[in-house]
C-alpha positions in Angstrom: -13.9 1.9 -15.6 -15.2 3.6 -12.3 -12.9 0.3 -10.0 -10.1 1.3 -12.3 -10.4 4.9 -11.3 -10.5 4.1 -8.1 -7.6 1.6 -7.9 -5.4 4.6 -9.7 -6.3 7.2 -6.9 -5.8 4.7 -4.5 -2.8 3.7 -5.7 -1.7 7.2 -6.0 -2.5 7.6 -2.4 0.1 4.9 -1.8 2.6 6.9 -3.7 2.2 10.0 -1.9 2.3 7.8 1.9 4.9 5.6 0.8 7.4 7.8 -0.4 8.3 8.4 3.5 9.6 5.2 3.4 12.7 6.8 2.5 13.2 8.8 5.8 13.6 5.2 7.8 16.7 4.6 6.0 18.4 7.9 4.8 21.3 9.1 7.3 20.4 12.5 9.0 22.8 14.5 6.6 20.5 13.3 3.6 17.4 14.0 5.3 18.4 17.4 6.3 19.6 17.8 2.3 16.4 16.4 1.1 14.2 18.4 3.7 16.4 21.7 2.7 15.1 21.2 -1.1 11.7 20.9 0.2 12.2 24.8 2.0 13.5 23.9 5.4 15.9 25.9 7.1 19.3 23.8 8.4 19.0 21.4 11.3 21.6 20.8 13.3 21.4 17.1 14.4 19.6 16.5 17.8 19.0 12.6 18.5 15.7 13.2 19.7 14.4 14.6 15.8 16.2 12.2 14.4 13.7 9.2 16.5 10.6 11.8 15.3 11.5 10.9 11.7 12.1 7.5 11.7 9.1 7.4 13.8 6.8 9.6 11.4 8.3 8.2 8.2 7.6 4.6 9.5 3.7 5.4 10.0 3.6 7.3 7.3 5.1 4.0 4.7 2.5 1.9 6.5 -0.3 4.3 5.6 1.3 4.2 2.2 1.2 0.0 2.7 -2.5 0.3 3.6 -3.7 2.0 0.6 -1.6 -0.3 -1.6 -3.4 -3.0 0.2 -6.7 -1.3 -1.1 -5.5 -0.6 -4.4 -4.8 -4.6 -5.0 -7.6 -5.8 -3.1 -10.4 -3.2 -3.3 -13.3 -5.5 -3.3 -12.1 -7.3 -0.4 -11.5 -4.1 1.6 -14.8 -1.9 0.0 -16.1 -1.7 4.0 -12.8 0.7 4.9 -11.8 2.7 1.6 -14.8 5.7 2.5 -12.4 5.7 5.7 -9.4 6.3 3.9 -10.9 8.5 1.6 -11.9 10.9 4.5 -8.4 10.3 6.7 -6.8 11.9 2.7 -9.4 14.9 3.2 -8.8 16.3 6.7 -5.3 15.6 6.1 -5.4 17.5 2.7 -7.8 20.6 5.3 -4.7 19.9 8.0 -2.3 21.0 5.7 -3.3 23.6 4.0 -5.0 25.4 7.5 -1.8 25.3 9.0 0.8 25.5 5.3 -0.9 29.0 4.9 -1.2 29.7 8.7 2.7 29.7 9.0 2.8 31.2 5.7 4.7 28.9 3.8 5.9 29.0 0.3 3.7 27.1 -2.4 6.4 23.9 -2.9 6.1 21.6 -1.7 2.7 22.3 0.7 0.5 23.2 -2.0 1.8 19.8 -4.1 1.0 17.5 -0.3 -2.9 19.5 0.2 -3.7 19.7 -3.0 -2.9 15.6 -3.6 -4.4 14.4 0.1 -7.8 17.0 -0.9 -8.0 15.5 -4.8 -7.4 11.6 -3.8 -9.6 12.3 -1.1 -12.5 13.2 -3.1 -11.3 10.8 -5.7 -11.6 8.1 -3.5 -15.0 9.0 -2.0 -16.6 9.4 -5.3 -15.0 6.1 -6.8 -15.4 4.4 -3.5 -19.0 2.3 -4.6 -16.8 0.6 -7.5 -15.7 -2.2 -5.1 -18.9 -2.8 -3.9 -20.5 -2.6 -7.1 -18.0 -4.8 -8.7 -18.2 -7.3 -5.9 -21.7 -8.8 -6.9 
C-alpha cells in the first residue's frame, strides 16, 4: 500500500512537471492566451521570452520525465526519490514566498505551492516503500 502511495504522488509529480511540455510546442499567441487565463497581463511578443519558455518549459517536461522515471521504477531509483521529494518542497516554499510577495491572486499560485508542498511531503513520507519493497 505505502509503494502504491508513493508511486501515485510521484506520478502526480510528473503531472504537475510535465504539463510544461506544452509550452515547447504551442505558438506564442497560444501561450500568451493560455498564460492570460492563468492571470497574466498581455505580452507583446519579444523573441528573447519566447527562447525563456521553450527553455523553461523544456526543463520543466524533463523534471516531469524524471519523476515518471521514479514513478515506474521506484525500487530501482529508491537512492534519489528523498531528493526529489525535497527539490517539490523548496519549490512548493519558492512559490508561495514570492506568489504572496508580489501579491498575487489565489489561481493558479495557490494550486502550483500547495501541489509541489503536498507531493513533497508525500514523497518524503512514502519515500522508504522502495527500499522496503526492494528486499
Amino acid at each position: 500500500m505505502r509503494l502504491r502511495l508513493l508511486k501515485l504522488s510521484l506520478a502526480a509529480a510528473a503531472v504537475v512537471w510535465g504539463v510544461s511540455l506544452v509550452g515547447v510546442f504551442v505558438p506564442w499567441s497560444n501561450a500568451e492566451e493560455l498564460l492570460q487565463g492563468l492571470g497574466a497581463n498581455p505580452i507583446p511578443h519579444d523573441p528573447m521570452l519566447d527562447y525563456w519558455l521553450r527553455m523553461a518549459a523544456g526543463a520543466f517536461t524533463m523534471i516531469g520525465l524524471l519523476f515518471l522515471a521514479l514513478a515506474v521504477f521506484p525500487r530501482r531509483f529508491a537512492a534519489i526519490i528523498p531528493l526529489f521529494g525535497w527539490l517539490m518542497l523548496f519549490e512548493g516554499v519558492i512559490l508561495a514566498l514570492h506568489g504572496f510577495r508580489l501579491g498575487l491572486r489565489p489561481f493558479p499560485f495557490y494550486g502550483d505551492a500547495c501541489a509541489c508542498l503536498v507531493l513533497g511531503a508525500s514523497i518524503l513520507w512514502f519515500q522508504n516503500a522502495a527500499l522496503e519493497s526492494s528486499k
